[in-house]
N, C-alpha and C positions, 0 to 999 in steps of 0.2 A: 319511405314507403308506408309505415307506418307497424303498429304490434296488432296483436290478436284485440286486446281492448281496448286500442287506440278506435280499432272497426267496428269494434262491437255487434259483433257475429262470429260464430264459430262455424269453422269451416268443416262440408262434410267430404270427408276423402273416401269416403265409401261410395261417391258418385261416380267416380274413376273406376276400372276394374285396378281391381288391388295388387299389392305387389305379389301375394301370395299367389294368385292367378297364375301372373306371367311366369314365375318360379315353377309351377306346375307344369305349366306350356315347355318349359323347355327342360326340366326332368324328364319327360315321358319323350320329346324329342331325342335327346341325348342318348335314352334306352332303345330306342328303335334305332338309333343312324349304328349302335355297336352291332345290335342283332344284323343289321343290314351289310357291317362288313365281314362279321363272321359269319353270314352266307357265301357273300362272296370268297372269301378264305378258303374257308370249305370246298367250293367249287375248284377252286387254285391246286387243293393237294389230293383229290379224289377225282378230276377230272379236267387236270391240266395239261397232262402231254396231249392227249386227244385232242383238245381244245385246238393246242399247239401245233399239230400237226393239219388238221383241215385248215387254220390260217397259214401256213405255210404252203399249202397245197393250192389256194387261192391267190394267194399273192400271183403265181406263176400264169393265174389265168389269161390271154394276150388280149388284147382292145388295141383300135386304132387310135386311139388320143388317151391323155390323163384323165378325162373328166370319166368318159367311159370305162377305163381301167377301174377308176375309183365306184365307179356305180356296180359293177361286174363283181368287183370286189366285196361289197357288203352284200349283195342278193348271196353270194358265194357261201359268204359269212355269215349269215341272218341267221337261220336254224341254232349252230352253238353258240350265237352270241345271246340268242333269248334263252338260250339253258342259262348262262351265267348271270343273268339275271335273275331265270326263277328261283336261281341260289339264293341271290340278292334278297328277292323280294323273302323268299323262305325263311330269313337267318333273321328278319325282323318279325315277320308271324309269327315265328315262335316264340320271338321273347314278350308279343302283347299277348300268346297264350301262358307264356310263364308268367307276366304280371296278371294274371287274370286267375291264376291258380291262386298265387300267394295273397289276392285280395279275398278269396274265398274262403282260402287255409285262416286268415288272418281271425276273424270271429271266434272261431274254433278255438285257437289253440290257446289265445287272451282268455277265454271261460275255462279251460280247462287248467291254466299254467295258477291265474290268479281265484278260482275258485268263486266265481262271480256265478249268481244264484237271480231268479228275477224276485223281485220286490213280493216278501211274504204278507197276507192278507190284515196284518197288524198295522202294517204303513202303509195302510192304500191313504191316505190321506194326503201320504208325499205323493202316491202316483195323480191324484187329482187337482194336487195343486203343479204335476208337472206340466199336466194336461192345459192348466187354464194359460200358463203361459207360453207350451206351445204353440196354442189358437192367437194367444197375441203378439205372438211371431209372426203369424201367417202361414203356420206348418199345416197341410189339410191332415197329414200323418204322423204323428205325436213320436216319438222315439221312446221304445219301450224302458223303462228303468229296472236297474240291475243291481243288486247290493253287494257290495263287495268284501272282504275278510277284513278283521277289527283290526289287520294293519296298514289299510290306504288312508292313506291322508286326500288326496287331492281327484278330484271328478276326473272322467274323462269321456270320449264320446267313442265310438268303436261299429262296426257292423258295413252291408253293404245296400246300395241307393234300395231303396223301400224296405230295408228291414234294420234299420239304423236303431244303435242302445244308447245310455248313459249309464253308465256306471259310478255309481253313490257310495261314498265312504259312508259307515255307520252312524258317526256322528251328525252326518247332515243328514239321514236321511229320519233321523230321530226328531228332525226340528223344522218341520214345514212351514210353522207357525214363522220362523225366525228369517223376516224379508232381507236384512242385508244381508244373511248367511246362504239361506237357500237360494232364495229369488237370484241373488247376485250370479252366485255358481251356477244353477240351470239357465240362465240367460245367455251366460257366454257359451256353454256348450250347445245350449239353441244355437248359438248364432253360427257354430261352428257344420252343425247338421243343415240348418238355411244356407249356407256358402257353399254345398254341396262339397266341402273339401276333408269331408270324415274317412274313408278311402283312400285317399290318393295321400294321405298323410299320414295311416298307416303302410301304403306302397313308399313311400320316402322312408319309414323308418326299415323299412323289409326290404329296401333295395339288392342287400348283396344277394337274400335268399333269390329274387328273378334276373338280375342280371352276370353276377358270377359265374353261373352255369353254364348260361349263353359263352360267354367269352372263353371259356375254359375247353367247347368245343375242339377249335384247331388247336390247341395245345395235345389233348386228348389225342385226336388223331397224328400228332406228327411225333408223339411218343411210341406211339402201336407203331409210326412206319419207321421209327429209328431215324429220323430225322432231326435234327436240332439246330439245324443253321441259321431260318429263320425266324425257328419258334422264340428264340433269344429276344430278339428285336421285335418281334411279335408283344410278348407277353409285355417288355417292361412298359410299351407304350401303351398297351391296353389297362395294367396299373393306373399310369397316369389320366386316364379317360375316365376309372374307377374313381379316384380319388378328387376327381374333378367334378363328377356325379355324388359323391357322398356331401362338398360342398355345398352343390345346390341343392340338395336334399335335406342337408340344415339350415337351409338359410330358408326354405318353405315352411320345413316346423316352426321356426322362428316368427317368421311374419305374419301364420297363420292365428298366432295367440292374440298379437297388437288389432289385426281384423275383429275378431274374437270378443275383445276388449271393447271397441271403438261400436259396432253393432250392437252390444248387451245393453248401452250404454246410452244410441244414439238418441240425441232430442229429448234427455230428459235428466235435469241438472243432479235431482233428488236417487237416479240412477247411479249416474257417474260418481257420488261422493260416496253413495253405498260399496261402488265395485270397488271405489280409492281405499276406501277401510279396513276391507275385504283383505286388498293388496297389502295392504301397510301391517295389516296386522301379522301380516310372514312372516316382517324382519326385509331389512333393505336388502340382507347380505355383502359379499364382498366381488369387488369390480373381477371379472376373469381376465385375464393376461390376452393378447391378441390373439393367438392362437387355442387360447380356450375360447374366445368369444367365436372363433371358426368352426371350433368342432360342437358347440354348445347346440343342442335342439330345442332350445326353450331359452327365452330371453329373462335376465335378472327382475327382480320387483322393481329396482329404481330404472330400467328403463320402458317395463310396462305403465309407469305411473308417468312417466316422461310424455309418453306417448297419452295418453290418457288425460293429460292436461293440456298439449296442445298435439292436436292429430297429426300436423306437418312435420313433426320430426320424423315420423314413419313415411314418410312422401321422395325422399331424398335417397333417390340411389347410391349405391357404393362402390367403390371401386373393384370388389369383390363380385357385384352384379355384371359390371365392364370385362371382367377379365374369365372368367367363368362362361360369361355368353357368348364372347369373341373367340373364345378359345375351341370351346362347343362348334359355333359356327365354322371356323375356318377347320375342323375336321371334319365335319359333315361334308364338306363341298366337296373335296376330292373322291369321297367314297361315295356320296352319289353321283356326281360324275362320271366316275369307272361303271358304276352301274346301268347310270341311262343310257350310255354309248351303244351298250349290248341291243339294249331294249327296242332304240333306233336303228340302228345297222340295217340295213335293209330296207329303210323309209325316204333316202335322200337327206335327211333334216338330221345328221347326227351332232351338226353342230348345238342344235339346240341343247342339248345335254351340256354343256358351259354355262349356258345361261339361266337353264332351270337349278344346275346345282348353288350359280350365284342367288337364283330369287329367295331358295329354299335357306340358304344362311342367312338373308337381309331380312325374312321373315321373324328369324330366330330373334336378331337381334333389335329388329324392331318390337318384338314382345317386350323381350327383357330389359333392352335399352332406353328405345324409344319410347313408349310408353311412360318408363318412368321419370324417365327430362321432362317428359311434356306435363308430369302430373307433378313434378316439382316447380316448374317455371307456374303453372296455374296457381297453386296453393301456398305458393312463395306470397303471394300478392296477402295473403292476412299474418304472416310470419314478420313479414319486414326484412326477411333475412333472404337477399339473394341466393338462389340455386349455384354451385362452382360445376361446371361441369369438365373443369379441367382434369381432375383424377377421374372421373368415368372414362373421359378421351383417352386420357396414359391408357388408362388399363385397357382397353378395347385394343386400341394399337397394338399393346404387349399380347394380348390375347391372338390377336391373327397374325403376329410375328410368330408367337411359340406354336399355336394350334397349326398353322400350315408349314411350320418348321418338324415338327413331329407326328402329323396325320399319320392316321394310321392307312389313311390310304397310300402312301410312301412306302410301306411294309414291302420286299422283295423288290425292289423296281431304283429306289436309290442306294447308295451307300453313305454314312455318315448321316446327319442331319445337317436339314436348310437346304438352299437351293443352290447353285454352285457360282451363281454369282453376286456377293454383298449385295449390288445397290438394289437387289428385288426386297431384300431387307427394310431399305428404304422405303421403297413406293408402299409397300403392306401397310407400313408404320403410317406413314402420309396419307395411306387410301381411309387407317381407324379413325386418326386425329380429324381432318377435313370431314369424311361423312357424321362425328358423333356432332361436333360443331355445326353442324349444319342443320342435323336436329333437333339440337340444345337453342341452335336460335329461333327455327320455323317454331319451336313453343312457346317463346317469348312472344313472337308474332300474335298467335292465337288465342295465349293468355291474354293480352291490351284487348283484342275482339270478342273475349268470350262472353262477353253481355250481350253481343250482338246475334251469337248462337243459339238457337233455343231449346237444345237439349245435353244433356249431358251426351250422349249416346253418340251425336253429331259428334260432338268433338271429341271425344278418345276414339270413334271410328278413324277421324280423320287423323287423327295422331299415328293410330296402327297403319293406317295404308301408305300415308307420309313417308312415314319411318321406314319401313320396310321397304320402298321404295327408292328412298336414297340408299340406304345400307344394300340393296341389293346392286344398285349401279354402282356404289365403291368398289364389291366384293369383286363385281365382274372387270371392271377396270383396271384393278391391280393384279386380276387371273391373267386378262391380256398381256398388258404392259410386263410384268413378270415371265409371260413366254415368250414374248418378243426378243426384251433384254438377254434374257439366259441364252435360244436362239442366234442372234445378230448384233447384243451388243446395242448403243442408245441411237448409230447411225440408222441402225435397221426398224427399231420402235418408232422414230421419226419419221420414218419413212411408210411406215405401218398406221400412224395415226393421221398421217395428212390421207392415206386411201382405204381411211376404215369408212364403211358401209355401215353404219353401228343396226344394233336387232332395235324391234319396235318397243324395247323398253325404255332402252337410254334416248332415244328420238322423244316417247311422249313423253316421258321424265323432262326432258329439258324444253317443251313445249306446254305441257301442263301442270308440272308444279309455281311456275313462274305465276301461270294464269291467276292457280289458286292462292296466291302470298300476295297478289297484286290484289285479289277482292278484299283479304282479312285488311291489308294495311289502309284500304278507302273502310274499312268497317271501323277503325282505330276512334273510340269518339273518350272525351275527357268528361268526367263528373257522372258519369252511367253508373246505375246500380251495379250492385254486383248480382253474376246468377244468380236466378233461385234456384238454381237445381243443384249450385256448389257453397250452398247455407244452408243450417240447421236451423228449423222453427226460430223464429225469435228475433228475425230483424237480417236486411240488407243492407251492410254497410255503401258508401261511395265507392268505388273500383279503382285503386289507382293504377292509372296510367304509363309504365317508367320510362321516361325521356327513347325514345327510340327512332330508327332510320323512318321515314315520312315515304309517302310513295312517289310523290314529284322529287324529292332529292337521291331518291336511289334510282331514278330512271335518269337523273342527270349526271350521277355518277357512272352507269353505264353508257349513256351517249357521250360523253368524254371521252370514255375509254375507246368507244368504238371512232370517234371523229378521229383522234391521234393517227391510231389505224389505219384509218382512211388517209390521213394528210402524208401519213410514211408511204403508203404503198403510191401514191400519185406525183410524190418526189423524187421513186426511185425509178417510177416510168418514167419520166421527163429525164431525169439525169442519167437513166442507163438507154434509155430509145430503143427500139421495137427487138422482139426476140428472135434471134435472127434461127439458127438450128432447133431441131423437132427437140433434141432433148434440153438446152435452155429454154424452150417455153414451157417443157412438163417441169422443169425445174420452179418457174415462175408460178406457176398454176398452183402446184402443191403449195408454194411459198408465199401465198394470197391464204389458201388454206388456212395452213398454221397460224397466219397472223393473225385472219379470225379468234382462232382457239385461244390463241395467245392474251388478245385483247380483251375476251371473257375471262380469263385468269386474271390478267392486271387489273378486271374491278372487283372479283371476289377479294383477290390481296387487297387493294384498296380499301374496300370495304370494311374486312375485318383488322387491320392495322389502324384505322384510323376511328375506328366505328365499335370494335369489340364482337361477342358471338351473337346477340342481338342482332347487330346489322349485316352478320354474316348468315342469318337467313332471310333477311328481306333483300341479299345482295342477288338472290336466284331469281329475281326481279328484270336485274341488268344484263344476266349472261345474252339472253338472244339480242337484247339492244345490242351490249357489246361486239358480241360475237358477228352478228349480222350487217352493218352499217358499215365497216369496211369492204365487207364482199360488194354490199350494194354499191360503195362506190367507184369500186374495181369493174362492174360490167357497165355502169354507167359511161366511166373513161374512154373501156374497149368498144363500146357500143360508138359513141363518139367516133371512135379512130377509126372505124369502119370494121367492126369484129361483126359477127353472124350473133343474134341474140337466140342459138338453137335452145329446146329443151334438154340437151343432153350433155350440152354446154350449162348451164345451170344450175340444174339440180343438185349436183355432185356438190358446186359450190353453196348452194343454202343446207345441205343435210350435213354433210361432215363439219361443217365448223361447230353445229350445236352439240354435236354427240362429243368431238375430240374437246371443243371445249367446256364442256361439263365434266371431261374424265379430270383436263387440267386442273379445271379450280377446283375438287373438291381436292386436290391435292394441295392445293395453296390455301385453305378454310382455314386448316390448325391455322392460319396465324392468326386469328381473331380470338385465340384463347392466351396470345400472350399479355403478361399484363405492361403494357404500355400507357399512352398515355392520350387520351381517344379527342378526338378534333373534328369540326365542323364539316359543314357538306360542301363547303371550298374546299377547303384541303382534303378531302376526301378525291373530289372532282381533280385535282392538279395531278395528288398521288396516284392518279386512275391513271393521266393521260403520260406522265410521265413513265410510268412503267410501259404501258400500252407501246409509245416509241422504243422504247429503251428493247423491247421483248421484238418488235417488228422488226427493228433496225438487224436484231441477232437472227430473227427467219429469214430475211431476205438475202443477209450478207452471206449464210452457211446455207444457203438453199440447194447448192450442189451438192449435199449429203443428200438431199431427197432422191436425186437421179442417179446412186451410185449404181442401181441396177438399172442400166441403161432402156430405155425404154422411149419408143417415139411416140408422143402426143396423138397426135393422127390416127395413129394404131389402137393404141387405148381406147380413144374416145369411139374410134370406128366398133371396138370390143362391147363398149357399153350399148354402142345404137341398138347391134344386133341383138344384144339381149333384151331389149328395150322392144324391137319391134319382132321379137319372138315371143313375148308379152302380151301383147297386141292382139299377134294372131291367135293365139290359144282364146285370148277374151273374146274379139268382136268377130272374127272369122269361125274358129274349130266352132263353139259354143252354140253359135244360134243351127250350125249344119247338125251338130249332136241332136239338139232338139225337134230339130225336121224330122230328123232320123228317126226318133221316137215316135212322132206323128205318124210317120211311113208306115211303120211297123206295128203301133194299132189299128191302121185302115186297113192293112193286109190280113190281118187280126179277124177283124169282123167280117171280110170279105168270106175267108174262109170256113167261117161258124156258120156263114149266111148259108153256107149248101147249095149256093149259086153254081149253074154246071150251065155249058153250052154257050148260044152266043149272050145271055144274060149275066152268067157269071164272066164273062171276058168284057162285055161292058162295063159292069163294075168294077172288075182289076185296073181296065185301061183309064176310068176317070175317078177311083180310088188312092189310086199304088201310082199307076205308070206316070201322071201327070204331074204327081207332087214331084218324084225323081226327075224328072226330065226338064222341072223347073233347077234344081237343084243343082243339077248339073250344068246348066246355062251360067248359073251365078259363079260355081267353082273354077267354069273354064276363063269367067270376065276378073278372076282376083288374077292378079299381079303380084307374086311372093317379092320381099325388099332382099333376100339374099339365098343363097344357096342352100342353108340348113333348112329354113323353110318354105323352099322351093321344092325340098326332096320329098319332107313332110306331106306338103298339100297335095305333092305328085301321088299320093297314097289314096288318097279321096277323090281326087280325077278320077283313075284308074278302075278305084272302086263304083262310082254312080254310073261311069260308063261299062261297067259288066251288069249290074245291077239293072240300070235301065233295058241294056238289050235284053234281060234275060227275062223281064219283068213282059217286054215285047212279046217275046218268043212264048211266054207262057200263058199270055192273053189271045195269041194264035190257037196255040194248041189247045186251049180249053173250047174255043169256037169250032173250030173242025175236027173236035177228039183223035188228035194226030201224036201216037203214045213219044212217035221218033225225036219231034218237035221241043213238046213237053221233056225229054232228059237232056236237049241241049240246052234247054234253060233250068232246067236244075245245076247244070252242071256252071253256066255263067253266073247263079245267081250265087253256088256255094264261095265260085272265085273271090265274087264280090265283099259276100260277108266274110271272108278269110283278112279280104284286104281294108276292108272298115275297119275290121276289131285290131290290124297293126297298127292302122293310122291312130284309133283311138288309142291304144298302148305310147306313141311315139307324142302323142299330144300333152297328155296327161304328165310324162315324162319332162316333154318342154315347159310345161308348167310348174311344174316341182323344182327346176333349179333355180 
């Protein structure tokens, strides 16, 4: 691939947002999701029996079905469950106002501790020449200079956004004249006040002062109540969330310097050999031991100078970024989980709370992860030195194995640590390895195209959305698949993922990531310059290209997969012939399903076994081929044999194959990190189709695990119609009558302003009010509901236009012959009517909600 001056250009990695960033992003993450459980805490041991008691008292409420039981149940619920929330929300406000204290305290108590004085009128000379090179920062507001006691050796920068210092040892600030002494030093501290990361890097170094406190709360109180049961298991896990936070707390210090370096420095050779100097003349010192390099908030001079001769050694995530942010992640999700449930309770949509707590950890770890794959796979290309992203995968893995093994949202609710059954051990592990591979490869993808990009911005945008978007459909796939399992065991997950419904993430996830891999891999062009927006002044080298999955051979490695598919499920019609009882054919139906998913797994494993983690992000190309192309030819068959090609029949079959097989393969990705021995786009294609059999033959043969909770076909499907044409009515029927209804009700509006009295004002009413209603109700009595639920419904809106209409009559009389007797019985029809609207619309709005 070549070296840094094989290319000749030097790469600028300051066009990425830096690692210091995403280290930041998920520092202050990490201190809100504790604040947010020691609210919740809180709320547990100051107002949990009560809590306890109104959900106990609700449960008992009676309903004529489960769905209603359940709806009955959260309006019941709603009130304390948004208390336990505003716990929630509470126990995090407070710690961004304790870090908000400690950033303010922070100025203070540095002036007061180290005796720092602003620059006396002897050395304004330093302050002028501080001045001319903050202008050539770009700074519009200069950072006031500070002198410090004749025993600091080394600058530093301190204060809060627009009132930022530097603080100057004596001897530099003695020697303004002296360019690779001053210049050097106030350049990297500029660069430190330009990265806006002057604050937040004293909040990293003051972390225990804002978040100890916080966490010390339910401790506090479960001593005052003489409780100690849970405070035990409480506290040592909130240690370990501390000590996991002090981590990336140092690893920000750390990164923030090499930024620091890299900025003072950039685009200007005559810079960089001064800052080198600068450096060198410290003394190398001596290497620190692994766990001094963990607890270290400042990196050695030999790896400042590392970094500082080629930038991409600082590019390259660490397995400590993997296991810190996964670990982060998979404790945030349960405790905001717990949280948002409350929040929803009462909305119909509580499930969403699963799936926001997934987005919210794939964000995390698309910061800290994602991002920096992608900014290694780019800047690899002037290194020469491929990115491994196999230790990031370990460690992310281990991260949501240990983080959801010891969350502290587990605190009072299990006993022991883990889940109670191993193989969810598994899938967590399966869900880190597959989704980090996944976006260790989609960067290699976009590295080959990123000449083709035209801005930096574009592509670390697209990196963060990417990112976060697969890590949060892992996070949520392994959330399911681990309740399942734990639940029912792998018959009942199977059975769970052939009639999963998936949420509009993992549907557009596995419709539009595909879209966008399939543009970058036609954008793949050989001998392109490299960006300029990822080179320093001085020249764009040629952009190499490295050997990778093509867009016609990864669509053929998915049609493979999927024809096999196809040729299993039309083998095992022919040889097993028509499905004779309701639940052998819901058996067969699901068992079409799976094979789908399945067949999009055999070409992700194809892919990455044969291909490496490269081709195991250009493989999210093939899952819809894969996945899709057996079903297609399963209704083609049925359609043949003489099957109904309904919509309801359908559907089911094109959405769940993309969703369950997207959960699959990113479970079978890890294997494109192993180091094998990688082979062409035949064998790639054989190894597709052969699995694809080998995986269908096993759905079809054990497809009576799917029906073990017995279930008639007919019924099901009859289940979906109804909800499907209870859909319907809410959109093209309730909808456009809601909107009459409004009409209605400003012409009765104006009639009434009008002061129209006698036979004039009953002429207006009657060609106003009475004739839109009585079209209205022409229309409601000519609909024909498709089933009883919504028969009952629309019987609400009958009932209603015809009291409304007559009353509407009745009052168009009485205003014509001032007849008072008239006039109350149509107030009295018309009150009926709007009594009976406002249910229908209550019972509408409802039908639409589920």
């Amino acid at each position: 691939m070549g070296t840094v001056a094989d290319l000749r250009g030097r790469p600028d990695t300051l066009a990425y947002p830096s690692p210091t960033t995403a280290r930041f992003v998920l520092l202050v993450l990490a201190i809100l999701a504790g604040g947010l459980y020691v609210g919740s805490w809180t709320h547990t041991l100051l107002e949990g029996e009560a809590w306890q008691q109104r959900v106990t008292s609700c449960s008992t409420v009676p309903a004529a079905d489960p769905l209603e039981q359940q709806a009955r149940f959260e309006r019941c619920t709603a009130a304390v469950e948004r208390r336990r929330a505003a716990y929630g929300a509470g126990g995090a406000a407070a710690t961004l106002v304790g870090g908000g204290v400690v950033l303010l305290a922070v100025p203070v108590v540095l002036e007061r501790r180290r005796r720092l004085r602003p620059l006396p009128p002897r050395l304004a000379r330093a302050g002028r020449r501080a001045d001319e090179l903050a202008a050539e920062q770009g700074l519009r507001r200069p950072p006031r200079l500070m002198l410090g006691g004749a025993t600091q050796r080394d600058a530093f920068s301190y204060g809060v956004p627009g009132a930022y210092r530097v603080a100057l040892p004596p001897k530099v600030a003695l020697r303004p004249d002296d360019a690779p002494l001053f210049d050097s030093l106030l350049r990297h501290e500029l660069a430190h006040v330009r990265h806006h990361d002057v604050a937040l890097a004293w909040l990293a170094r003051s972390v225990w002062y804002a978040f100890l406190p916080i966490l010390l709360v339910p401790v506090v109180i479960s001593l005052a109540r003489e409780d100690l049961g849970v405070t035990l298991d409480y506290a040592w896990r909130a240690a370990l969330v501390l000590a996991v936070v002090r981590l990336v707390a140092n690893a920000v210090l750390r990164a923030r310097e090499h930024d620091a370096d890299l900025a003072a420095a950039r685009g200007d050779d005559a810079r960089r050999r001064d800052l080198g100097a600068l450096l060198s003349s410290i003394g190398p010192g001596s290497g620190p031991s692994l766990w001094g390099r963990l607890r270290a908030q400042h990196p050695t001079v030999g790896q400042r100078l590392a970094v500082l001769e080629d930038p991409t050694a600082a590019c390259r995530p660490t397995a400590v970024d993997g296991l810190t942010a996964a670990f982060l992640a998979a404790t945030v999700a349960p405790v905001l989980r717990s949280t948002a449930t409350p929040a929803l309770t009462g909305t119909g949509r509580v499930d969403l709370s699963a799936l926001l707590a997934s987005t919210v950890a794939g964000a995390i770890l698309g910061v800290a992860v994602g991002l920096g794959l992608w900014r290694a796979a780019l800047f690899a290309r002037f290194s020469g030195r491929p990115p491994r992203p196999a230790p990031v995968a370990l460690a992310v893995a281990g991260g949501l194995v240990l983080g959801g093994a010891l969350s502290l949202g587990q605190v009072g609710t299990v006993s022991g640590i883990g889940p109670d059954n191993p193989v969810t051990l598994l899938v967590q592990c399966l869900a880190g390895l597959g989704a980090t591979a996944v976006v260790a490869g989609l960067g290699e993808v976009w590295a080959d195209a990123a000449p083709q990009v035209p801005s930096a911005r574009l592509h670390w945008v697209g990196a963060l959305l990417t990112s976060a978007v697969v890590f949060s459909v892992a996070v949520w796939a392994a959330g399911r698949l681990v309740d399942t399992l734990d639940a029912g065991g792998a018959a009942f997950t199977l059975v769970t993922l052939t009639n999963l419904d998936p949420p509009w993430l993992v549907t557009v996830t596995a419709l539009a990531l595909p879209a966008a891999t399939a543009l970058m891999l036609r954008r793949r062009r050989t001998g392109s310059r490299a960006p300029i927006w990822a080179v320093e002044p001085g020249g764009r080298p040629t952009w190499p290209v490295a050997p990778g999955a093509a867009l016609a051979g990864t669509l053929l490695v998915g049609l493979s997969a999927g024809l096999a598919a196809a040729a299993a499920i039309v083998a095992f019609r022919l040889l097993a012939g028509a499905g004779g009882t309701g639940g052998e054919q819901l058996a067969r139906y699901f068992g079409y399903v799976l094979v789908g998913a399945a067949a999009a797994a055999a070409a992700m494993a194809a892919m990455g076994l044969a291909g490496g983690v490269r081709h195991v992000g250009a493989a999210l190309v093939a899952l819809p081929v894969a996945g899709l192309t057996p079903l297609a030819a399963f209704l083609g068959m049925n359609t043949v044999l003489g099957g109904d090609l309904t919509r309801v029949f359908v559907q089911p079959l094109l959405v769940r194959p993309l969703g369950a097989g997207l959960m699959l393969a990113l479970l079978v990705a890890g294997l494109g990190l192993l180091p094998v021995r990688r082979a062409g786009v035949g064998a790639r294609c054989l190894l597709a189709a052969t699995l694809a059999v080998a995986l269908a033959a096993a759905a079809l043969g054990g497809r009576a695990v799917l029906t073990s909770n017995p279930v008639d076909l007919a019924a099901e499907l009859e289940d979906v119609q109804r909800d499907l044409d209870a859909q319907a009515y809410a959109g093209r029927v309730a909808l456009p009558l809601m909107r009459q209804f409004e009409a209605v009700g400003a012409a009765q509006e104006r009639v009434r302003r009008s002061g129209a009295a006698g036979p004039a004002g009953a002429a207006r009413l009657r060609e106003e009010v009475l004739q839109p209603l009585a079209a209205m109700q022409a229309r409601a009595r000519s609909y024909d509901p498709p089933d009883e639920r919504v028969a009952a419904i629309h019987g609400l809106v009958v009932q209603s236009l015809a009291r409304l209409t007559e009353g509407t009559r009745l009052a168009a009389d009485a205003l014509e012959h001032q007849d008072a007797a008239t006039l109350a019985t149509a107030n009295e029809l018309l009150g009926e009517g709007a009594a009976l609207r406002a249910r229908w619309f209550a019972a509408v709005t409802d039908l639409a909600g589920r």
